[in-house]
N, C-alpha and C positions, 0 to 999 in steps of 0.2 A: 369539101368540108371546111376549108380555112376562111371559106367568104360567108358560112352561116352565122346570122346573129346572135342565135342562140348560145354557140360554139365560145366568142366572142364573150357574153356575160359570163358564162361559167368561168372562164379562163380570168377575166375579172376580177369574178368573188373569190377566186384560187388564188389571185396575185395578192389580192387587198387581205384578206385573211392570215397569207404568209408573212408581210408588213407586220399588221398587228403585233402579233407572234413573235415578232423582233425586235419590236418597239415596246411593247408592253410587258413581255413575257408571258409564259405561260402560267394561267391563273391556278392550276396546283403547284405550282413550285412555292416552298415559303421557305423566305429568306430567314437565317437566324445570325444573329449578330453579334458581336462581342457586348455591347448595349444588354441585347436581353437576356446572356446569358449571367452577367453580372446582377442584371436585377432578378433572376431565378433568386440568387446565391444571397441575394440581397433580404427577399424574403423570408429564406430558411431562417435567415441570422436572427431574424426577428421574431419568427414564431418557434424556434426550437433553445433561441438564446447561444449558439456554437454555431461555427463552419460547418460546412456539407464535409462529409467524406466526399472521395472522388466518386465510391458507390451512388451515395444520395446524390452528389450532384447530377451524374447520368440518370439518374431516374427520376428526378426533378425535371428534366430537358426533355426525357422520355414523356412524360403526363403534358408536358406544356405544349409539346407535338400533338397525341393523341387529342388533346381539348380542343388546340388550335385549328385542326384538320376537321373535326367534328363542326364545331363552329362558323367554318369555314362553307362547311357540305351543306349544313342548315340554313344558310343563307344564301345559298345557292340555289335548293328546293322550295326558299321563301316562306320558310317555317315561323319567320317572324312577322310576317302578315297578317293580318283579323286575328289575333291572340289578344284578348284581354289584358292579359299580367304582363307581356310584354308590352305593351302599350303604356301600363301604369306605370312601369320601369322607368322607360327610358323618361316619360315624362317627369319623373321624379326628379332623374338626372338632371332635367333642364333646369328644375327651380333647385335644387341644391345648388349645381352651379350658379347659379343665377346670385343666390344666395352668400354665397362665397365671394363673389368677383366686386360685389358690395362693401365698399371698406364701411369698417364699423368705427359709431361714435359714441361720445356717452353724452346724455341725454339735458336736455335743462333742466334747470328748477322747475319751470310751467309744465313740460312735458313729463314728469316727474309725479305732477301735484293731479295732471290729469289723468295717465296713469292711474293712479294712486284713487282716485274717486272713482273711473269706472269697473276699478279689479281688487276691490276693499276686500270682497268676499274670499279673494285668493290667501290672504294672508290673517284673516284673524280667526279665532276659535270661538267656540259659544261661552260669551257671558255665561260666568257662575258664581252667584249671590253666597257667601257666608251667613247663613240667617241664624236671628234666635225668635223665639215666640210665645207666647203665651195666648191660654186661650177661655173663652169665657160664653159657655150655652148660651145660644138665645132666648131658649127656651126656659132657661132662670128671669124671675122678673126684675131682679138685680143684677145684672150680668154690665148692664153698660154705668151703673157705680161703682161696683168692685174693681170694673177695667178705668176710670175715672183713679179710684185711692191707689191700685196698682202703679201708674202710670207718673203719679206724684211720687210717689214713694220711692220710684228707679231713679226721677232727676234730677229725686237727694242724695243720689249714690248707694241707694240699697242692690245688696244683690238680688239679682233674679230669680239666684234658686233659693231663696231664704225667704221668699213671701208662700211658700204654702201651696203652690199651683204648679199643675205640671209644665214642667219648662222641656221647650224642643228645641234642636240646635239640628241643623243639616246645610249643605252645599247644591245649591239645585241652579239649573238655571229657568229662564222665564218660561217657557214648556213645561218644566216640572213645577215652578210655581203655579201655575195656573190647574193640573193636575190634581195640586195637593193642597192649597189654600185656596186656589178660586180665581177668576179674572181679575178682578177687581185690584188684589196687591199685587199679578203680573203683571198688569197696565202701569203700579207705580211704583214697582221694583228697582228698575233703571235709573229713576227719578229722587231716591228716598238717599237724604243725607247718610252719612258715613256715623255709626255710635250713637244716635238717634234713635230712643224709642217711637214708633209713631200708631196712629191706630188705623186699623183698617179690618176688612173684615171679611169671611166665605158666607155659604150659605146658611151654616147652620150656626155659626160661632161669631164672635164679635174678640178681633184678635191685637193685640199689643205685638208690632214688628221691630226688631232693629237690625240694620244691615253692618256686618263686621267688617265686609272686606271681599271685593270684587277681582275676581280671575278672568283671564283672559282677553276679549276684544283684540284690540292691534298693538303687536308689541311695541316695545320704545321706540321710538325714532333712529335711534345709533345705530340700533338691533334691526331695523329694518330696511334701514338706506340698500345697505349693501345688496340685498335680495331686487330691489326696487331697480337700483341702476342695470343690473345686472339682466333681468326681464324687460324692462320697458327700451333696453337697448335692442336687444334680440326683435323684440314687436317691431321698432322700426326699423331695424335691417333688413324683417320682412316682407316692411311695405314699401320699401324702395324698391327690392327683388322683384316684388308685383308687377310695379310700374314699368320694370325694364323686359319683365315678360307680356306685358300688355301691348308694350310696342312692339316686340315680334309678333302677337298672334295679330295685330292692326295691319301689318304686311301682306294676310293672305287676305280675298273674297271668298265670302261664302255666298252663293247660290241655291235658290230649292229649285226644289223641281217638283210637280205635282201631276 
């Protein structure tokens, strides 16, 4: 029996196997360390605000075994294989890190301004017109005299509400002007001087507008900086992250096969 080859391999895979085993150890034994047992203790302090008792600390070590053994088992049975959400996981991991390892800058003027024009939408709020108005049927056939002597009469400094006509005052913006007065003064809402009567006019009325006083668009500059540096740094920390994940996936071949 000592000269079969058979004999021979087994004894082999028995010898090289034994090796293993003493070079590597055995893959359920886990090692726990002074290391991890300080960052158990490390944890509590953080999520409970105090020290462990000696209780919670043994059952902090207790859960951290249980998890690690389970953990341990599932990667074993190769639980983490063709799983969706673990896949999106650990990929996240990589561009976090990726992201992280990234030292941050803050940003130019130019990079800044550009920024700034392609993400306007990010920071301002809808234009909102202070309007007042007056208004005059068209279907009077003195409607565009009266709005004529009206119109003289405000840019002597008369008041509005003391000419006899109902006077309207609201805060709309260009959507709501165009709802409620007509295209025509939303297209020149935007446009129309500051305390200027001016004339313009909807479908059915022939109207005298003047704009008081415009809310919102993009705040002040001061008021904005900080939000600006603060985002378009982030943006490019992202596209450096990119870059440095582009050249890892550049690393492997993909092949199809049909």
């Amino acid at each position: 029996m000592l000269r079969e080859p058979a004999l021979h391999f087994f004894v082999l895979g028995a010898l090289l196997f034994g090796a293993h085993h003493v070079v590597a150890g055995d893959p359920r034994t886990i090692v726990i360390t002074p290391g991890l047992k300080a960052d158990l203790e490390r944890r509590f302090r953080d999520d409970q605000g105090r020290a462990p008792t000696v209780a919670e600390r043994a059952q902090a070590l207790r859960d951290w075994q249980r998890d690690e053994a389970l953990f341990r088992q599932a990667l074993a049975e190769k639980l983490d294989q063709n799983d969706r959400a673990i896949r999106a996981l650990l990929i996240d991991k990589l561009r976090a890190r990726a992201v992280q390892q990234v030292p941050a800058r803050e940003p130019t003027e130019a990079e800044l301004d550009d920024w700034l024009k392609n993400h306007q939408r990010l920071y301002e709020t809808p234009k909102r017109y202070a309007l007042e108005w007056l208004s005059f049927a068209k279907a009077s056939t003195s409607a565009a005299d009266e709005r004529a002597a009206s119109q003289e009469k405000l840019k002597s400094g008369v008041d509005a509400r003391s000419l006899g006509r109902a006077h309207f005052g609201a805060k709309l913006t260009a959507e709501e002007v165009n709802e409620r007065l007509g295209a025509e003064l939303a297209s020149q809402v935007a446009t129309l001087p500051l305390g200027q009567w001016q004339k313009s006019e909807s479908a059915g009325e022939l109207l005298l507008v003047r704009v008081d006083e415009v809310e919102g668009g993009l705040p002040p500059a001061a008021e904005l900086r900080p939000r600006l540096i603060i985002d378009c740094a982030a943006a490019l920390r992202a596209q450096a992250a990119k870059k440095e994940l582009d050249k890892v996936a550049a690393q492997y071949r993909f092949q199809e096969r049909r």
